[in-house]
Structure formats: C-alpha cells, structure tokens
DRENSEDO-492514 format. One record per residue (C-alpha): residue in three letters; z, y, x. Coordinates in nm, 3 decimals. Layout:
N
("ALA"; (Z; Y; X));
...
// end
This chain:
74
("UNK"; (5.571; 0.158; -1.126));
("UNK"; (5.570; -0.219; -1.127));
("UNK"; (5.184; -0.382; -1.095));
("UNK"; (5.143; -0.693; -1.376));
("UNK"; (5.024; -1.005; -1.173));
("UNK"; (4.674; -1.002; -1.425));
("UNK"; (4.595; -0.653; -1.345));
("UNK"; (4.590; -0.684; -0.977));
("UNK"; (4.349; -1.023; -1.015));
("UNK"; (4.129; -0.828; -1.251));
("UNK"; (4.122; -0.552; -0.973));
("UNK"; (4.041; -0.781; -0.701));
("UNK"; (3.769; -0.951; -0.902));
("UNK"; (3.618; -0.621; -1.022));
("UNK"; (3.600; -0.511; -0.657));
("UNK"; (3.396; -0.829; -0.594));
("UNK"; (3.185; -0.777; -0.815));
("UNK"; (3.109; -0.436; -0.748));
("UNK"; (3.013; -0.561; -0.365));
("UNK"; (2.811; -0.817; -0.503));
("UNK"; (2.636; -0.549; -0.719));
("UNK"; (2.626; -0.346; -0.450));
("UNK"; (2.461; -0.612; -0.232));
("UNK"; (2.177; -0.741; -0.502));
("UNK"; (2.112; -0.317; -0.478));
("UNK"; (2.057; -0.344; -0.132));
("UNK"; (1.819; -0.638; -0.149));
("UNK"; (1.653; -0.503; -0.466));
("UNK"; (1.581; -0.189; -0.238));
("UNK"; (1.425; -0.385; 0.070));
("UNK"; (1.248; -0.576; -0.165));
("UNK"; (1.076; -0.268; -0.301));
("UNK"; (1.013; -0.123; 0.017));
("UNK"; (0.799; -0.396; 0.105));
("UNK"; (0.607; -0.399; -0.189));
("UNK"; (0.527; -0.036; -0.168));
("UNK"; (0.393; -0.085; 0.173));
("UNK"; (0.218; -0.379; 0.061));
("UNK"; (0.067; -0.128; -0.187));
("UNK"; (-0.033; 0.094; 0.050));
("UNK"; (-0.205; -0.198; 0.250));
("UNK"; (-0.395; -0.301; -0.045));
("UNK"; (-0.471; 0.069; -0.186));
("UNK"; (-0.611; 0.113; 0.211));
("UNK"; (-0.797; -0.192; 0.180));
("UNK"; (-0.955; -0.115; -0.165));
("UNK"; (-1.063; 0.192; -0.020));
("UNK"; (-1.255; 0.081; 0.272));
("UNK"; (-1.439; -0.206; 0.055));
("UNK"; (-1.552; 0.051; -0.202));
("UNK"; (-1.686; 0.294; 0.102));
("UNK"; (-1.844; -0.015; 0.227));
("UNK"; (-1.975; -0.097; -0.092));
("UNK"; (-2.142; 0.242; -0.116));
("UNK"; (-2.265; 0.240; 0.235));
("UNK"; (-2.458; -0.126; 0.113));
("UNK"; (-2.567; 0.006; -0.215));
("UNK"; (-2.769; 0.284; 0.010));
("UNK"; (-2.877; 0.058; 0.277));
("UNK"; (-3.027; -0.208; 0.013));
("UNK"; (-3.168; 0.085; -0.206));
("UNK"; (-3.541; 0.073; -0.196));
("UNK"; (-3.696; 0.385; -0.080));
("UNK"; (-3.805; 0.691; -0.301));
("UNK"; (-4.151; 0.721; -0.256));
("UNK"; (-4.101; 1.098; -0.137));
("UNK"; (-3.949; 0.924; 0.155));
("UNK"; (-4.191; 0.666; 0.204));
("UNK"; (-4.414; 0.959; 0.224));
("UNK"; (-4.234; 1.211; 0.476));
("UNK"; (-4.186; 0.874; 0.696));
("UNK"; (-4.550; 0.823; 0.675));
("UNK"; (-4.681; 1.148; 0.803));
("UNK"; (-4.422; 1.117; 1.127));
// end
C-alpha cells in the first residue's frame, strides 16, 4: 500500500493539532482549578463577613427593655 505525499502532511499536521488541542485542554484545566479554589476562598470569606455581620448587628442592637430590667435587679 503506497502512502500519497499529501496524506502523510495532512497526518502530521492533524497530529499537531491534536497536541496543541490537547495542550490548550491542559491549561484550560489548571486554569479552572484555580478559579474554583479562588471560589472557595471567596465563598469562605463571604461567610465569615456575614457571621461577623450578625455578631455586629447584636452587639449594636439596643437592649430590650426585659433585659434592661433582669440586668437591673443583679
């Protein structure tokens, strides 16, 4: 079986292509790695700010006076 001079340059071309696909795959993959974990930074981040939020919210909250009260008769 004799190989036409076209075909094997279309073969060798194809083949780099496929490791440049392959490649951009690879970088497309770290690339979303990091972002997830940047995610997960962020996510851990938002969390903490909206505990600390809450934590304020009852700190700044003006007493009930039931409590004003119960700390009275202490």
């Amino acid at each position: 079986m004799q190989h036409h001079p076209a075909t094997s340059e279309e073969l060798m071309q194809l083949r780099k292509r496929e490791g440049e696909v392959e490649a951009a795959l690879r970088d497309a993959e770290a690339e979303e790695a990091r972002l997830l974990e940047e995610i997960a930074k962020v996510d851990a981040q938002a969390g903490y700010y909206d505990l600390l939020a809450g934590e304020m919210k009852r700190d700044l909250q003006p007493p009930s006076l039931s409590g004003l009260v119960r700390s009275l008769r202490r």
